[in-house]
Backbone bond lengths (Angstrom), bond angles and torsions (degrees), N, CA, C in turn:
res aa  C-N    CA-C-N  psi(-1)  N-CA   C-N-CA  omega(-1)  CA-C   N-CA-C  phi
1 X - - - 1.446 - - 1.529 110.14 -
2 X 1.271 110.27 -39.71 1.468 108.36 179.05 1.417 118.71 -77.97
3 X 1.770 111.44 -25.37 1.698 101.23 168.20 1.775 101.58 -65.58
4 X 1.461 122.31 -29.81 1.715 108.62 177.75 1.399 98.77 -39.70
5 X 1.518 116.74 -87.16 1.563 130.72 -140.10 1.731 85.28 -61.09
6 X 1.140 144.02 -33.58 1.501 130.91 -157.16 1.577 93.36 -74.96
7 X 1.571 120.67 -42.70 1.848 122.49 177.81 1.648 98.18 -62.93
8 X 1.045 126.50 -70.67 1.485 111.50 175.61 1.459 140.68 -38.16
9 X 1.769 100.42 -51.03 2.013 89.75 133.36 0.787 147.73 -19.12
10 X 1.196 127.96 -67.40 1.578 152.54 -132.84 1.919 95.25 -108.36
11 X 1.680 106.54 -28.63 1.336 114.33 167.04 1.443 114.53 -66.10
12 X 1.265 110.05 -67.08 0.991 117.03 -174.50 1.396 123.49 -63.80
13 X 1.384 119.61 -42.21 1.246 102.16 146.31 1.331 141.41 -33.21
14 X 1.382 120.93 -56.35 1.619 125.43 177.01 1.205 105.08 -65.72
15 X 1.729 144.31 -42.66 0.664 132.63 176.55 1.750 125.99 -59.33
16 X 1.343 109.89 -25.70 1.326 111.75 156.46 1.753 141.55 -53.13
17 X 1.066 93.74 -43.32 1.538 117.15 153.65 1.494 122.33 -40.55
18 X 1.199 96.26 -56.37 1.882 96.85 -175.72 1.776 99.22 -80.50
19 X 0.936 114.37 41.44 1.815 114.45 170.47 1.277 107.80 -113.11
20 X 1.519 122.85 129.86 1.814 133.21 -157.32 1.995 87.32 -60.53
21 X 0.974 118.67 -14.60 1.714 116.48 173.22 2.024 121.27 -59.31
22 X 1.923 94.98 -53.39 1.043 92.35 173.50 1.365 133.89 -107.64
23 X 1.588 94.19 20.06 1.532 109.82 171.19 1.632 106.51 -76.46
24 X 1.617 94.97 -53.82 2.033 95.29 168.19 1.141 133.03 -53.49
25 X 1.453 103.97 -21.11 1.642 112.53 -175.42 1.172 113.67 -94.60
26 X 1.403 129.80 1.08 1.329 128.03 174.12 1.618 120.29 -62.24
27 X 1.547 108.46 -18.73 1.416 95.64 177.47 1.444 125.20 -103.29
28 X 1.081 147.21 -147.34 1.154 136.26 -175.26 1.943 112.36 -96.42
29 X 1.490 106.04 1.94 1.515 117.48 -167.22 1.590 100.58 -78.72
30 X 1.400 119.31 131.88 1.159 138.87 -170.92 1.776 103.13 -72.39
31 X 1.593 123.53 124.80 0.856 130.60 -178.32 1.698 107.29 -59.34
32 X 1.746 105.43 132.22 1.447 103.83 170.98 1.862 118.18 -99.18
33 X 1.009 97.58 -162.26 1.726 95.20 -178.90 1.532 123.03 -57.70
34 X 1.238 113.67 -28.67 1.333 118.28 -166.98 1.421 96.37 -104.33
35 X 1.372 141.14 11.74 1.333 144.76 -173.87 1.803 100.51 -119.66
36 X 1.492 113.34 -10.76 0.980 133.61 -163.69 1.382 106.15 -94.09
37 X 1.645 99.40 -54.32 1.853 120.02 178.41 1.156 103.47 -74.18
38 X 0.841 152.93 -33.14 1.598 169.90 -140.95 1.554 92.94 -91.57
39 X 1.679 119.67 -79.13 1.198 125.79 -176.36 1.522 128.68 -60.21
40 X 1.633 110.07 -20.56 1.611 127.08 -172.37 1.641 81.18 -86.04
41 X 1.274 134.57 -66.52 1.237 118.73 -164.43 1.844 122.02 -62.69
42 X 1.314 100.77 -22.79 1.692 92.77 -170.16 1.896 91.83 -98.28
43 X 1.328 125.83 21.68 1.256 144.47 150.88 1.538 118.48 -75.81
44 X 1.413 109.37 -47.47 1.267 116.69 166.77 1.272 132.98 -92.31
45 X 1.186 106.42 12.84 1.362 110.40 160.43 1.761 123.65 -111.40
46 X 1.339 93.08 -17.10 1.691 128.86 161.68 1.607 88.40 -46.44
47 X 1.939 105.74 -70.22 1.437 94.42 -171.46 1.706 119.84 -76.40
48 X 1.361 134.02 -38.00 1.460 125.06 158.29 1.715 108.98 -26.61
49 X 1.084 128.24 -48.24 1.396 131.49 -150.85 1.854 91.11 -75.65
50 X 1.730 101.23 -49.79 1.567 81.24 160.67 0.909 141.27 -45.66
51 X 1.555 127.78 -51.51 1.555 140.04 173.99 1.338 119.54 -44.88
52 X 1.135 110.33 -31.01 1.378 139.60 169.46 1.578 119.48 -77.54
53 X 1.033 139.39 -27.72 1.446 147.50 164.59 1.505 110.19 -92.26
54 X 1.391 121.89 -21.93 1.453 126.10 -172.76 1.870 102.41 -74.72
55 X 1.493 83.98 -52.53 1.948 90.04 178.20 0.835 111.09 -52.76
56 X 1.824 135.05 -24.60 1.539 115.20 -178.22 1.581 110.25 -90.96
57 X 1.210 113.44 20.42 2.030 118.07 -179.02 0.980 108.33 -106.72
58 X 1.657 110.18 -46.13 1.724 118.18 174.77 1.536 86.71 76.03
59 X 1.538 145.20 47.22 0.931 143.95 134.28 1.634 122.55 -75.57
60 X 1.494 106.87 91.78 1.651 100.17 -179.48 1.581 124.60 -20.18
61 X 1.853 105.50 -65.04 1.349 118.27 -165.73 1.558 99.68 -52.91
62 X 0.867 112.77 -63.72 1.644 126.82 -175.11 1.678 106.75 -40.68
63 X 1.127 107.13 -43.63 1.795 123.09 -163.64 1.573 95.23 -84.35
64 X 1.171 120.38 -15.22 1.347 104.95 -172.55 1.342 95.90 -111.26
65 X 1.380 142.26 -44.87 1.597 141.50 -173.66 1.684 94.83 -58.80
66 X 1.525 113.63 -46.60 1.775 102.35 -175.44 1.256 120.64 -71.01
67 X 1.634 127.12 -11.23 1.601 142.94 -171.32 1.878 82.68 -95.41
68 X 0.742 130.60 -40.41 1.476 119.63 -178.87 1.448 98.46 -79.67
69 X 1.131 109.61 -88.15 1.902 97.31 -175.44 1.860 116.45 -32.61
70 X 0.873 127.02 -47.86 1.692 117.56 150.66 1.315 114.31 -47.71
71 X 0.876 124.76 16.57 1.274 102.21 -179.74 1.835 110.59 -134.94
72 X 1.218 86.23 -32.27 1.639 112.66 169.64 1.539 103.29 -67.92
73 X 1.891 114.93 -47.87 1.665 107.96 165.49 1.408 133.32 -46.00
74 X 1.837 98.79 -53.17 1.336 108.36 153.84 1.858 138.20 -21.98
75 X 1.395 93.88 -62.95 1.889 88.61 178.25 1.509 105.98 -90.30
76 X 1.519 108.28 -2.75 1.811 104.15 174.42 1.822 102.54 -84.72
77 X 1.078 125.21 -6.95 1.530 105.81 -168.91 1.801 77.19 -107.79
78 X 1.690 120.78 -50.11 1.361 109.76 174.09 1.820 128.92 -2.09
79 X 1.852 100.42 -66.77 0.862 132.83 177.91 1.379 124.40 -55.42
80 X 1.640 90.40 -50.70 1.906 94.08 174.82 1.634 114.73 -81.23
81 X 1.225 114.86 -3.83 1.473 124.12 -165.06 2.272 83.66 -79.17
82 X 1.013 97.16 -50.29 1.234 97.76 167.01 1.352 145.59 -27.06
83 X 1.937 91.77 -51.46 1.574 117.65 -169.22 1.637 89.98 -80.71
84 X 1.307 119.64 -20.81 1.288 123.58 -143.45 1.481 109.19 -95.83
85 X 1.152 106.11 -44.23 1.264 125.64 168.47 2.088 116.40 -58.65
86 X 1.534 97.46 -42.66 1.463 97.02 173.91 1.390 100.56 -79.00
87 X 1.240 138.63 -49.45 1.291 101.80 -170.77 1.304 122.07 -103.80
88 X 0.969 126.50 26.36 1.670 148.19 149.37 1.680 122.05 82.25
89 X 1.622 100.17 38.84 1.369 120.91 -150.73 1.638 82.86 -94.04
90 X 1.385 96.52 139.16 1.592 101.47 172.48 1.523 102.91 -120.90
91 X 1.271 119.59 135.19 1.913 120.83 -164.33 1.870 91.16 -102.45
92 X 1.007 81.41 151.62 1.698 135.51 -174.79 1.654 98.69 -61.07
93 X 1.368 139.42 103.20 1.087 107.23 159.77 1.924 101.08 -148.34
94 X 1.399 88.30 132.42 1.831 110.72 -170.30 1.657 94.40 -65.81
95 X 1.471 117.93 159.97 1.295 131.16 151.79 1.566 126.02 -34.54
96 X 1.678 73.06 -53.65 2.044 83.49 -170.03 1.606 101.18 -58.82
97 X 1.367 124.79 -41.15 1.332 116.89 -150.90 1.524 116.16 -100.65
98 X 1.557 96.97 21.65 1.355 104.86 -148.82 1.552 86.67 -81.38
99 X 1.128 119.00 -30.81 1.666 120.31 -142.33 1.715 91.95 -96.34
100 X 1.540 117.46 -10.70 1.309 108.81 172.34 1.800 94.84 110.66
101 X 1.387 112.03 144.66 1.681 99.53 174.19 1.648 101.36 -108.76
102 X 1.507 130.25 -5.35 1.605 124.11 157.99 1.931 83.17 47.93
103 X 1.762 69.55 -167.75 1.696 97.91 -177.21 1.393 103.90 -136.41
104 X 2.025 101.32 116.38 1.348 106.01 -167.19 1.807 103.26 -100.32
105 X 0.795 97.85 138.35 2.129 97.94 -165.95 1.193 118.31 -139.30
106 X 1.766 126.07 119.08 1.680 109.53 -161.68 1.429 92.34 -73.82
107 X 1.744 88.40 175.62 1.583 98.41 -134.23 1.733 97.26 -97.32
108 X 1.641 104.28 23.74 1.411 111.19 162.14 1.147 129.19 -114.84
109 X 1.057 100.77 0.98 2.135 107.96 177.85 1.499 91.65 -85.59
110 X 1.170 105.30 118.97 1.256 118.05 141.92 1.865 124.24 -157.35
111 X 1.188 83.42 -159.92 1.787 86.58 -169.77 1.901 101.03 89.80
112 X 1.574 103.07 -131.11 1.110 127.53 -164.98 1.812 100.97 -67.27
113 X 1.522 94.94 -57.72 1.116 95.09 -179.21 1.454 124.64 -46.37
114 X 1.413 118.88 -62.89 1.572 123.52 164.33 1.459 113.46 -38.65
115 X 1.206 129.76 -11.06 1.745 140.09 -167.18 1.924 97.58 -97.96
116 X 1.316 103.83 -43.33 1.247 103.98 167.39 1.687 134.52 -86.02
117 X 0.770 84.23 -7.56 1.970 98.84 179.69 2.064 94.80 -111.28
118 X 0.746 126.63 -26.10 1.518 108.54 146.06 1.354 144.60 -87.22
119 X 1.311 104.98 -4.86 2.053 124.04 137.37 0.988 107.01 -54.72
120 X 1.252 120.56 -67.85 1.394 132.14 -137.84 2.124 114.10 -93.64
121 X 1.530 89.59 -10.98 1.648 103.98 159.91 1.560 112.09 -92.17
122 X 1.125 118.64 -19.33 1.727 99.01 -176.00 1.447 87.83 -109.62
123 X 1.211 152.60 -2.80 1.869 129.85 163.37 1.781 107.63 -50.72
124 X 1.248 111.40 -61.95 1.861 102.33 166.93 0.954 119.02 -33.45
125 X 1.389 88.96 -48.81 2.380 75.56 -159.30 1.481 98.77 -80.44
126 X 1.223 127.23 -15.37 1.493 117.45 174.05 1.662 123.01 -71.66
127 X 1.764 88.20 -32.51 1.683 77.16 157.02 1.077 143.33 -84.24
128 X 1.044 113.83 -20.47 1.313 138.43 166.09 1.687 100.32 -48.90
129 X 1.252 118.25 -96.36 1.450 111.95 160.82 1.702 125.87 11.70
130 X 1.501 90.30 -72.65 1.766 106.57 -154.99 1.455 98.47 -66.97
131 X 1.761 113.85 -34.21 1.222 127.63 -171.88 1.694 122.40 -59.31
132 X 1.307 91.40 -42.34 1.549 127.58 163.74 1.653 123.08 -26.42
133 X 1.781 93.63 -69.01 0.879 130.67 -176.99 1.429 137.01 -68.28
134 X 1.823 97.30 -36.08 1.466 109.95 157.31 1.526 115.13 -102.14
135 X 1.095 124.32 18.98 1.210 136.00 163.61 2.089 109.11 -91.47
136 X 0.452 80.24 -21.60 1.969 111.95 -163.78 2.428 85.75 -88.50
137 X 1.393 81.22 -59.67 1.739 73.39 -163.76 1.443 109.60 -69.90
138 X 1.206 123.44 -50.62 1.547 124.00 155.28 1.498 115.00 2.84
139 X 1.617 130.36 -64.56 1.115 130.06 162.89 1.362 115.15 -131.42
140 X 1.048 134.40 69.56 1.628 130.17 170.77 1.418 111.80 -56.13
141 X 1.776 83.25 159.13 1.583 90.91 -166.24 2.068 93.68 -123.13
142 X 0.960 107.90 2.55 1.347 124.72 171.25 1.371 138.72 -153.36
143 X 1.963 97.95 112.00 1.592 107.05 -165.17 1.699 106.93 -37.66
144 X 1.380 117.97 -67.68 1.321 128.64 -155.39 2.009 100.58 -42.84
145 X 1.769 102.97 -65.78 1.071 117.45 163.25 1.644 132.27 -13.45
146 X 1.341 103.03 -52.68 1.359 129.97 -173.43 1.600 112.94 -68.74
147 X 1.854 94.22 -44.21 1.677 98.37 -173.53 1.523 109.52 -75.95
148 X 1.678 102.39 -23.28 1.641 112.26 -170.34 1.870 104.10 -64.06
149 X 1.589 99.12 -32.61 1.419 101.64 -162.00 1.555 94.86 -73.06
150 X 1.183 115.75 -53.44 1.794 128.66 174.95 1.460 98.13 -8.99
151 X 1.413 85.47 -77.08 1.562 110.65 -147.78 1.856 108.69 -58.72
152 X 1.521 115.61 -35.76 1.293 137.72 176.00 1.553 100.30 -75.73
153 X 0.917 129.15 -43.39 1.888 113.28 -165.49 1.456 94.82 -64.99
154 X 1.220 128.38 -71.54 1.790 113.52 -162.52 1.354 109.14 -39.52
155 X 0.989 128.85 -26.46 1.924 127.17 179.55 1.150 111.38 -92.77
156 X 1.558 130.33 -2.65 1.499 121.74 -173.78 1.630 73.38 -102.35
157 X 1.543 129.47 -65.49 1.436 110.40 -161.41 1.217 108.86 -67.68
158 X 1.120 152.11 13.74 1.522 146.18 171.51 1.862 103.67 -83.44
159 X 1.268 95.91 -62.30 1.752 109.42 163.41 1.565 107.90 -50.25
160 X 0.672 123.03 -26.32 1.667 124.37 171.69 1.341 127.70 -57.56
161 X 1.399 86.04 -52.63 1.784 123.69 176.85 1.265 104.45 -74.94
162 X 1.317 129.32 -51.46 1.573 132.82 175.90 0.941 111.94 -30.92
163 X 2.061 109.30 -65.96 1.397 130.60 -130.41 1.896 90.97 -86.60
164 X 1.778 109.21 -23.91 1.572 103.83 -174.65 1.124 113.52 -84.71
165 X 1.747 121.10 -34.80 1.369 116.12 164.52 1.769 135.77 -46.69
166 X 1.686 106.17 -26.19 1.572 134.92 -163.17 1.778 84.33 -81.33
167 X 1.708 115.25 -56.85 1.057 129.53 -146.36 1.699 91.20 -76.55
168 X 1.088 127.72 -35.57 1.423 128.36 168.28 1.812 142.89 -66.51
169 X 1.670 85.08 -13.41 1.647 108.27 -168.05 2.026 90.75 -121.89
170 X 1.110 119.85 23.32 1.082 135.86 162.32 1.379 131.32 -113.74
């Protein structure tokens, strides 16, 4: 069971990579605003895609932590749709990632197992995220941007912390 969730890792990881986000970020150039919006949004669709894979388990716990994190994405892109609009940043978004990367799971894991491989799919992308983000504050290139990220990192790493503690007591 644990070589499963370690291949689904190791997926999801690589599959993260090929996103026009961490193709830019490969070099040492400090992410700007629109590299910023770019990554918060194909984050939230990371989490929709959960909400979306949870309904097909019919696992309450699961169905209800991903209807909240959608929903929490929801007034976070709300917000940046905002930042986005004032400063007229248009985000980045590849083919591949267009459709959302969710959590793809054969269609026999379930139970516990499926409980752990949907922990254990959103810890990446959260770092990824958080990484983003304090990579981003280091030198911002936009006040508004900057305060949005502020104000958003203590709740992405708290969810971080949640999602590893859940993923450990599982």
């Amino acid at each position: 069971m644990r070589i499963l969730v370690a291949i689904l890792l190791a997926c999801i990881s690589t599959a993260a990579l090929g996103d026009s986000t961490g193709e830019q970020m490969r070099g040492d150039r400090a992410p700007d605003a629109t590299d910023v919006i770019s990554g918060l949004y194909a984050f939230s669709r990371f989490q929709q895609g959960l909400l979306e894979s949870s309904d097909l388990k019919g696992n309450a716990e699961v169905k209800n932590l991903a209807a909240l994190r959608a929903e929490e994405a929801a007034r976070r892109d709300k917000k940046l749709r905002e930042i986005q609009d004032a400063i007229g940043a248009e985000p980045r978004v590849s083919k591949a990632s267009s459709a959302g990367p969710g959590l793809v799971m054969p269609d026999d894991m379930d139970g516990p197992a499926y409980v752990r491989s949907f922990y254990a799919a959103q810890i990446p992308e959260y770092e990824s995220t958080i990484g983003l983000l304090e990579r981003y504050l280091r030198t911002p290139d936009n006040p508004a941007l900057a305060a949005f990220a502020r104000e958003h990192l203590p709740a992405l790493r708290a969810q971080l912390q949640d999602t590893e503690r859940t993923m450990a007591d599982k």
